[in-house]
N, C-alpha and C positions, 0 to 999 in steps of 0.2 A: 504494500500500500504506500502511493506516496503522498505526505504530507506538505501544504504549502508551507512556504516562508511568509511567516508574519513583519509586517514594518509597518511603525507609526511613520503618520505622517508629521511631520516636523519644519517645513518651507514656511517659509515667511506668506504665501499662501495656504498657509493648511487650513483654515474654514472651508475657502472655496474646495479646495484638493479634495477635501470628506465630501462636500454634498456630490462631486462629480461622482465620486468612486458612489456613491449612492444611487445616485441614477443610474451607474452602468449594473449594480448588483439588481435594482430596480428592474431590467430587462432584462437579467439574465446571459452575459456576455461578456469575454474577454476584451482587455484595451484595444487590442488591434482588432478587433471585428470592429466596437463601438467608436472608434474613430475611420475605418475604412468605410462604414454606413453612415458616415457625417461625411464625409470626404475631405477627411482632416489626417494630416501622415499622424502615424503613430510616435513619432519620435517627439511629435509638439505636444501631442494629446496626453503621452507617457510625461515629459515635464510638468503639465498641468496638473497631473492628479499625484505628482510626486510633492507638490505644495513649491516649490522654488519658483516658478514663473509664473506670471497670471495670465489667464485665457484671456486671448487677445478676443479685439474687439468682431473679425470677420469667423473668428475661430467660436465665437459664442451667437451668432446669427445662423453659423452652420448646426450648432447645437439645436438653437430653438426650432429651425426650421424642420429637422431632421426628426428631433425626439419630441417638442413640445416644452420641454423644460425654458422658462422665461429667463431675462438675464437679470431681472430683479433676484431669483434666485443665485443665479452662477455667482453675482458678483458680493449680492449681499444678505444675502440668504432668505428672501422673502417670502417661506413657504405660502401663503396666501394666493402667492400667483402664480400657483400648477392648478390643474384638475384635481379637484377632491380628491377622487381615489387614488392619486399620486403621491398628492399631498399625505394622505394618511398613511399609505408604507412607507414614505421615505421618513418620515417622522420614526417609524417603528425602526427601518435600519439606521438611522441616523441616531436612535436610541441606543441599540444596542450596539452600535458601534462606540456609544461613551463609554457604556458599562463594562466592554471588554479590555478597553484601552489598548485595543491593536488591529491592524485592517490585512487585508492580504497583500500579495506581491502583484496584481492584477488578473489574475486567472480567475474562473469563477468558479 
């Protein structure tokens, strides 16, 4: 059985970093699928959720457009402006992502 590699995130982004990696656990999907179905490389997308860079401004238009996720969330976490039933899981992984105090390596 193999076990993932846990890593907090720690980037001078890491609000934004957790909600992303929320939304990709949210759909069920690896980094490089969930930036290749935004048509975003994965090497920007993997920065982003690593917390050191912030999602640039065409990088998070590709997000909303793609997934639905508003940039009031991306940027400042405004759970109010997703869809309800969004809203309410990611609340629940963004929960238990406190409680754990560790996220994965981006696999799902």
């Amino acid at each position: 059985m193999q076990f993932m590699t846990r890593r907090v995130i720690s980037g001078r982004y890491a609000d934004s970093a957790t909600r992303l990696r929320a939304v990709r656990k949210y759909f069920g999907m690896n980094q490089k699928d969930f930036a290749a179905n935004a048509d975003i490389q994965y090497k920007s997308y993997n920065q982003w959720e690593s917390g050191d860079f912030r999602v640039s401004i065409p990088g998070a238009i590709k997000l909303r457009e793609r997934y639905g996720i508003s940039m009031d969330f991306i940027y400042i976490g405004n759970i109010d402006a997703l869809p309800t039933k969004m809203a309410n899981e990611l609340m629940s992984i963004l929960r238990d992502n406190a409680s754990n105090k560790s996220n994965d390596n981006g696999d799902v």
